[in-house]
C-alpha positions as CSV (number, residue, x, y, z in Angstrom):
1,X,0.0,0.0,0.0
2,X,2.6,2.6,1.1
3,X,4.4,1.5,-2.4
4,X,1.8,2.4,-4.4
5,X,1.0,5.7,-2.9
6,X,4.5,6.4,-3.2
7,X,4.5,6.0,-7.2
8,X,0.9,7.5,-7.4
9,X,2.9,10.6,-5.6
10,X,5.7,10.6,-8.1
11,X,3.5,10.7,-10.9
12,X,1.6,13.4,-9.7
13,X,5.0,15.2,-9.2
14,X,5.9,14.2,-12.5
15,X,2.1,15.8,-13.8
16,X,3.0,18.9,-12.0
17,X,6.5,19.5,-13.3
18,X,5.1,19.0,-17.3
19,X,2.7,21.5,-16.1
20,X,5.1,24.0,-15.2
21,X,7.4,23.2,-18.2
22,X,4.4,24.6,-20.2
23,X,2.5,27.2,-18.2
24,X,6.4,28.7,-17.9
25,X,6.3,29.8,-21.6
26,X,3.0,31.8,-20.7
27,X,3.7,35.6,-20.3
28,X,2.9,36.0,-16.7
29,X,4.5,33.0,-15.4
30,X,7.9,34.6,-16.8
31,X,7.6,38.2,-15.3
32,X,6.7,37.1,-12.0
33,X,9.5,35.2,-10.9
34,X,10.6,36.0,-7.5
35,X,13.8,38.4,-6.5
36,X,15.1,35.0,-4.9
37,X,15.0,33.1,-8.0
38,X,16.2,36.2,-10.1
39,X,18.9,37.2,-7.9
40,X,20.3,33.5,-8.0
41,X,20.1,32.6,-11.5
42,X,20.0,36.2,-13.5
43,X,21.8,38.9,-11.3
44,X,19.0,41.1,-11.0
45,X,15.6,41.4,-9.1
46,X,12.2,42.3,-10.4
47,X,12.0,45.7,-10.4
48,X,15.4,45.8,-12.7
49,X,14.4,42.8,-14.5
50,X,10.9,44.5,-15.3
51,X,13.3,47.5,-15.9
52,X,15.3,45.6,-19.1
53,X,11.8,44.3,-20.6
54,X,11.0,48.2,-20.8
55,X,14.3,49.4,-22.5
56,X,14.5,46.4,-25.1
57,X,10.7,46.2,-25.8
58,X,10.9,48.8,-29.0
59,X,14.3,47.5,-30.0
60,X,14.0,43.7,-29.7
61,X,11.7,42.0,-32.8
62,X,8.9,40.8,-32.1
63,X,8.0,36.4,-32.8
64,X,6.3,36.1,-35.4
65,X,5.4,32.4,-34.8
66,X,2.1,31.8,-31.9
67,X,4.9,28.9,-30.6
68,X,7.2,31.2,-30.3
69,X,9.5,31.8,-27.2
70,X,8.0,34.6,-25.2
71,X,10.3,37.9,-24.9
72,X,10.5,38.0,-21.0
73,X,11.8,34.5,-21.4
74,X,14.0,35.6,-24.2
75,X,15.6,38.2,-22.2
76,X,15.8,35.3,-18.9
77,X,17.6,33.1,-21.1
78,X,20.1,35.9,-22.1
79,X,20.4,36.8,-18.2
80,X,21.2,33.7,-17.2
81,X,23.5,33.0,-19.4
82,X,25.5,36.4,-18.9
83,X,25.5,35.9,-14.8
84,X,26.4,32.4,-15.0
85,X,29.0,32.2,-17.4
86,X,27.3,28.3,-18.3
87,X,27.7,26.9,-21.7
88,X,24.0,27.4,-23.7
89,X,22.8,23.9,-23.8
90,X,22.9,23.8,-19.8
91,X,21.0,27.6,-19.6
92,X,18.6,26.5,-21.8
93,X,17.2,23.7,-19.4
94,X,16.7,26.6,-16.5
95,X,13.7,27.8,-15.9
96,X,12.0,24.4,-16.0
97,X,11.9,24.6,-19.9
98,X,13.7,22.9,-22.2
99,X,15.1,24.9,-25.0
100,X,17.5,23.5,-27.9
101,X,21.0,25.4,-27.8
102,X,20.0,26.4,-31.3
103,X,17.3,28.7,-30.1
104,X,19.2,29.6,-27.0
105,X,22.0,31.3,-29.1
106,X,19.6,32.6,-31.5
107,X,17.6,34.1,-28.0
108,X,21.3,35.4,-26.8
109,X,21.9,37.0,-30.2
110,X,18.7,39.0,-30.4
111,X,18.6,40.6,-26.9
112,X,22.4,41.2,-26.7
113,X,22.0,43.1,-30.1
114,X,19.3,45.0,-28.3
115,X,21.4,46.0,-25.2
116,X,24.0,47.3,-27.6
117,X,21.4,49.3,-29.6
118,X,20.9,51.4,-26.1
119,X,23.9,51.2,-25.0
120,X,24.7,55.0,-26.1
121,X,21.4,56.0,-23.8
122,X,23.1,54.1,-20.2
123,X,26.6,54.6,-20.9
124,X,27.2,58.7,-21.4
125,X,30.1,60.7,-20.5
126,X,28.9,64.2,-18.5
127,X,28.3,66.2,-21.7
128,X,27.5,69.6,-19.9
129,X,29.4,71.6,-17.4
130,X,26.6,71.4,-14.9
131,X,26.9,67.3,-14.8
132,X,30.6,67.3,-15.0
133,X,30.4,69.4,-11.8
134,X,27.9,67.2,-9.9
135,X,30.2,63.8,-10.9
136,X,33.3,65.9,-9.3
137,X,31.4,66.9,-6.4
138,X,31.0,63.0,-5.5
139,X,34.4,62.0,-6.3
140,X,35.3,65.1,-3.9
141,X,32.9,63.9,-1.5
142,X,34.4,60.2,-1.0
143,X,37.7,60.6,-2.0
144,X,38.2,64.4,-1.2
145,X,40.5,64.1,-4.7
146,X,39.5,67.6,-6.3
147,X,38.1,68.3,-10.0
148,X,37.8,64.2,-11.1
149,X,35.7,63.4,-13.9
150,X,36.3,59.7,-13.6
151,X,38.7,57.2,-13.1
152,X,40.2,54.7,-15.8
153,X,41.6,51.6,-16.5
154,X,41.6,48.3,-18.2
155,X,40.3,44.6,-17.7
156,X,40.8,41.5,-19.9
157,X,37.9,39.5,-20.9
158,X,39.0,35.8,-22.2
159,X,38.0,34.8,-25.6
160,X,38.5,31.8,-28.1
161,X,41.3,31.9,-30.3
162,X,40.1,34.6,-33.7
163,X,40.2,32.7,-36.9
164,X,41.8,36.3,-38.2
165,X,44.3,38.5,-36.9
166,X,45.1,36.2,-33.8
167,X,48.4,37.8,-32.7
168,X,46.3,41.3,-32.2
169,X,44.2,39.1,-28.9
170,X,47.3,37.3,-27.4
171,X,47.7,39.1,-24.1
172,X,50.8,38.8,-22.0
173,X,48.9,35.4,-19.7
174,X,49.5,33.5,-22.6
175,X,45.9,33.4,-23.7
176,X,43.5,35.5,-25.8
177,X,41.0,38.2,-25.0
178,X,39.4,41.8,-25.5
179,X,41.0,44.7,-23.6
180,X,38.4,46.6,-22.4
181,X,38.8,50.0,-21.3
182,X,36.6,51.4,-18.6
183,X,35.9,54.6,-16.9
184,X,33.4,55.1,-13.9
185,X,32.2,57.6,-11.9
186,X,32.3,58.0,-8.1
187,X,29.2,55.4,-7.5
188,X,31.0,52.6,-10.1
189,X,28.6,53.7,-13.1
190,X,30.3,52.9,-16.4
191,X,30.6,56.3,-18.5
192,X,32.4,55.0,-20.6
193,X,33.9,51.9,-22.7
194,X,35.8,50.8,-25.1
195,X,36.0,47.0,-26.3
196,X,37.2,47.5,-29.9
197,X,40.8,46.4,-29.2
198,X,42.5,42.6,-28.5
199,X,44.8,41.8,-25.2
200,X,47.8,42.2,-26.8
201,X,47.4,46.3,-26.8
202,X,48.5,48.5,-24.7
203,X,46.5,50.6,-22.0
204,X,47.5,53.9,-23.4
205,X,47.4,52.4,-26.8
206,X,43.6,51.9,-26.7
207,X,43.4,55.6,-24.1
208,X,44.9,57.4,-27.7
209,X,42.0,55.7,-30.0
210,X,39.3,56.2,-27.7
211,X,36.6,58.8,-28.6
212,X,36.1,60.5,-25.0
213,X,40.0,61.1,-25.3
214,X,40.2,64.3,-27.6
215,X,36.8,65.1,-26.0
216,X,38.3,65.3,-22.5
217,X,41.3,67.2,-24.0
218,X,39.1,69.7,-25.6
219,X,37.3,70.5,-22.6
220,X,40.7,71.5,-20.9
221,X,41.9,73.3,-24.1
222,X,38.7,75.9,-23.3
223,X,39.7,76.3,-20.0
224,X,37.9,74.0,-17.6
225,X,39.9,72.1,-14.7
226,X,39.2,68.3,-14.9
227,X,40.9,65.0,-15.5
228,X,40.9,61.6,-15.5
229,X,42.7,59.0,-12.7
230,X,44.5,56.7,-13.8
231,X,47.9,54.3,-13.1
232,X,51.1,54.7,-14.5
233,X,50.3,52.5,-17.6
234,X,48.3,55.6,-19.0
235,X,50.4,58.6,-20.1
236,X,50.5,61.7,-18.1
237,X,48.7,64.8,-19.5
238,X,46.6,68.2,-17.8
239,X,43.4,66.2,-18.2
240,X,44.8,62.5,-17.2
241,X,46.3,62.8,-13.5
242,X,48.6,59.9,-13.0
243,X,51.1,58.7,-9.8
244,X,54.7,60.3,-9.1
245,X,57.5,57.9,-8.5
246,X,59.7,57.4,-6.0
247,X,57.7,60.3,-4.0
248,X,59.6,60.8,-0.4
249,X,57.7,60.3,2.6
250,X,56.1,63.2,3.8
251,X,56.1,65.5,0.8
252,X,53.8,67.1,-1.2
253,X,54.1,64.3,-3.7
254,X,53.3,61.5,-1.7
255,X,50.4,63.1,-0.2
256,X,49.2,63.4,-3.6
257,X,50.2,59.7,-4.2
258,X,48.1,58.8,-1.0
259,X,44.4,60.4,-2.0
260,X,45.4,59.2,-6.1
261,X,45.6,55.7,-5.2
262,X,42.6,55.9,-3.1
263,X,40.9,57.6,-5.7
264,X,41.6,55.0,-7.8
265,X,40.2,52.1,-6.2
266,X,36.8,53.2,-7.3
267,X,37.7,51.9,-10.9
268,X,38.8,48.7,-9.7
269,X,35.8,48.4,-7.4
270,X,33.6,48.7,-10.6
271,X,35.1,46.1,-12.4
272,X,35.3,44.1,-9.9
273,X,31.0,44.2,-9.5
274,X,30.9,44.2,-13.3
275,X,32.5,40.4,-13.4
276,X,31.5,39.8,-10.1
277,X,27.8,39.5,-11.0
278,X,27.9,38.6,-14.9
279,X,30.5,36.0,-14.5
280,X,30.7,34.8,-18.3
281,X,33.2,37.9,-18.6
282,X,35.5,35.5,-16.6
283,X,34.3,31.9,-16.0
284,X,35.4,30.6,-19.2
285,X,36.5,31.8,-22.4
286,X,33.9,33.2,-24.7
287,X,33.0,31.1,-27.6
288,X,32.7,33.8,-30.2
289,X,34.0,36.3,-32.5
290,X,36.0,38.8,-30.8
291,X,33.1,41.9,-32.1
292,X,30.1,39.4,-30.8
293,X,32.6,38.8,-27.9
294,X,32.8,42.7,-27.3
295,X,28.5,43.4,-27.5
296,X,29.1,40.8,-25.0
297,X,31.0,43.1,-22.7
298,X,29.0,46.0,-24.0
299,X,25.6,44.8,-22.8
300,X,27.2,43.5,-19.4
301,X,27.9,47.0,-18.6
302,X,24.6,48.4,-19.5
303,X,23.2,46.0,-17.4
304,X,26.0,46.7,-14.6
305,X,24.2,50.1,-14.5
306,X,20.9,49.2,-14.8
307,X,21.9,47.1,-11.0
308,X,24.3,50.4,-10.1
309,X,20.8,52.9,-10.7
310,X,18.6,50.5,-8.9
311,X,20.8,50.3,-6.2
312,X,21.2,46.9,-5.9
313,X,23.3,44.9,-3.7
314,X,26.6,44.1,-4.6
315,X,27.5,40.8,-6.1
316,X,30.5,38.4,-4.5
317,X,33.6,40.7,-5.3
318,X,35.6,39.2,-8.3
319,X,39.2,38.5,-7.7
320,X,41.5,37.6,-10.5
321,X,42.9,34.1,-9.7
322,X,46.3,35.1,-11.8
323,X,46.3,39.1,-12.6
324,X,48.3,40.3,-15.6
325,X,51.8,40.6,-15.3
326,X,53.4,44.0,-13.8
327,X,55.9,45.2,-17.1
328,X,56.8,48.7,-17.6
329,X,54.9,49.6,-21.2
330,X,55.9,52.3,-23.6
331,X,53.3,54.8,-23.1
332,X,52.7,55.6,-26.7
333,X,53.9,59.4,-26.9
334,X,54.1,61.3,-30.5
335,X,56.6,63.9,-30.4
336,X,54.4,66.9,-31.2
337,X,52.6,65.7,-27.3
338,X,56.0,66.6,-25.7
339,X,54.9,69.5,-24.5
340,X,51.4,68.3,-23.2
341,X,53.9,65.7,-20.8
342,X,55.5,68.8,-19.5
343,X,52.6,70.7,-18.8
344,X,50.7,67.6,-17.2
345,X,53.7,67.0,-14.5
346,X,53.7,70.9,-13.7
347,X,49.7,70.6,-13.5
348,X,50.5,67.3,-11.2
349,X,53.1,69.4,-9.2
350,X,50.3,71.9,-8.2
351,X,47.9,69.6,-7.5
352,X,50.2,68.0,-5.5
353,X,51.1,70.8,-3.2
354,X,47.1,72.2,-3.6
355,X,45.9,68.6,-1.7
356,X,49.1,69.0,0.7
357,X,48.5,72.3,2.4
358,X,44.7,71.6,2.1
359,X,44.7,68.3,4.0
């Protein structure tokens, strides 16, 4: 008796779990998940999931076929797959639904394409004076580091070897990958990035080809104070404030060095979140081109500041396992910018002493 209520109980968890598998693919079975479940297996919660269903709704096409898979459960799949770093055939089994690896890249495709196509609306650089001066105010406020736009620097993401131009993505661990340059503002938002060149170049290589650079300069040619934090990989210039070496102990110049550094960590704090909660930027190698590799990256940090607007908690910390190996590049410097070196070190000097008799 006990055995065959056992089996009449197992079919009628059986019965249920079809059920689900096909109710799932109804609309409002996929938008009302709960945080819990979305905060384990997507990186986000409701209120930003709801959030992306509202951005890529006019830019994501719509299914044609009445079978078709749903577009919340479009953009699930694509979450899921971006937080856990899994290989498709393994995300398209979540959410109680199977879903053929063919569709699941076809899904990924589609709504990372759409995350690109906003990605100019959630990742801008201040364009007016009056926003500029509210993202200094908070770098002043935390870091008490004066007239900061942003802070910069690079991370690797680890891609399959490119069928063309291969040497370009071998990076100095041996292996290949996008370098992806980032700046953030005081609060880890992404205002900027740049995920057009391989591993193999250099920081300030990719810093000289990136739009925002001769826009930044610009802003300082007309006359208004403001730069850019970076490390010593990045060249020094009036609107690009970078470390002194071998500053004593007790000058001017390590003071400066002191409230830099600090300043700094805010850039290594934001990529640290950004891999942190969409792990396939690190837990394997991504199996793609190098450009779908980079609207990969791309639509990771639109979503990043989707979570970073929302104020959502912040992911387990990422920690790289082997971190690049400390060279000394050749800062790529063009003999007409000799001049913008010197005036950038006496701009650094003053600085240096300004934050020293201010402190």
């Amino acid at each position: 008796m006990n055995t065959l209520l056992k089996i009449k109980m197992m079919r009628g968890s059986s019965h249920k779990e079809k059920l689900a598998r096909r109710t799932l693919r109804d609309l409002s079975d996929c938008i009302n998940l709960p945080d819990g479940y979305l905060l384990k297996n997507c990186g986000v919660n409701k209120v930003v999931f709801h959030k992306i269903l509202q951005i890529l709704e006019p830019v994501v096409p719509k299914t044609q076929r009445s079978n078709g898979i749903p577009f919340p459960l479009k953009v699930l799949i694509t979450l899921s797959f971006l937080a856990s770093g899994s290989h498709q055939k393994s995300v398209g089994k979540d959410f109680n639904v199977n879903i053929s690896q063919k569709s699941v890249s076809r899904v990924i495709k589609i709504v990372i394409e759409g995350l690109n196509l906003v990605l100019d609306n959630w990742i801008v650089f201040p364009s007016t004076t009056a926003q500029r001066e509210q993202i200094k105010e908070g770098f002043y406020r935390k870091y008490h580091f004066p007239e900061t736009y942003g802070c910069l620097d690079g991370t690797y993401v680890e891609i399959v070897c490119p069928r063309d131009d291969e040497e370009a993505f071998y990076d100095r661990k041996g292996q290949y990958s996008i370098h992806a340059q980032i700046v953030c503002d005081a609060d880890s938002k992404i205002i900027a990035i740049c995920c057009r060149f391989g591993g193999a170049a250099s920081n300030s290589y990719i810093w000289n080809k990136m739009n925002i650079r001769p826009f930044i300069e610009n802003i300082y040619r007309q006359g208004e104070a403001g730069w850019l934090i970076a490390d010593n990989k990045y060249p020094q210039r009036a609107w690009l404030m970078t470390p002194i070496l071998h500053a004593a102990q007790g000058t001017p110049e390590s003071q400066y060095n002191h409230f830099q550094g600090r300043t700094k960590t805010c850039i290594d704090r934001c990529i640290s979140k950004l891999k942190g909660r969409w792990q396939s930027l690190h837990r394997r190698p991504l199996h793609y081109t190098p450009q779908r590799a980079a609207k990969i990256i791309n639509a990771c940090a639109v979503l990043h500041n989707l979570c970073i607007k929302a104020d959502l908690a912040d992911p387990e910390p990422y920690v790289d396992p082997e971190p690049m190996p400390v060279i000394n590049e050749m800062t790529e410097m063009p003999d007409d910018n000799v001049n913008d070196l010197y005036i950038g070190m006496e701009i650094r000097r003053q600085l240096a002493e300004r934050i020293y008799y201010s402190v």
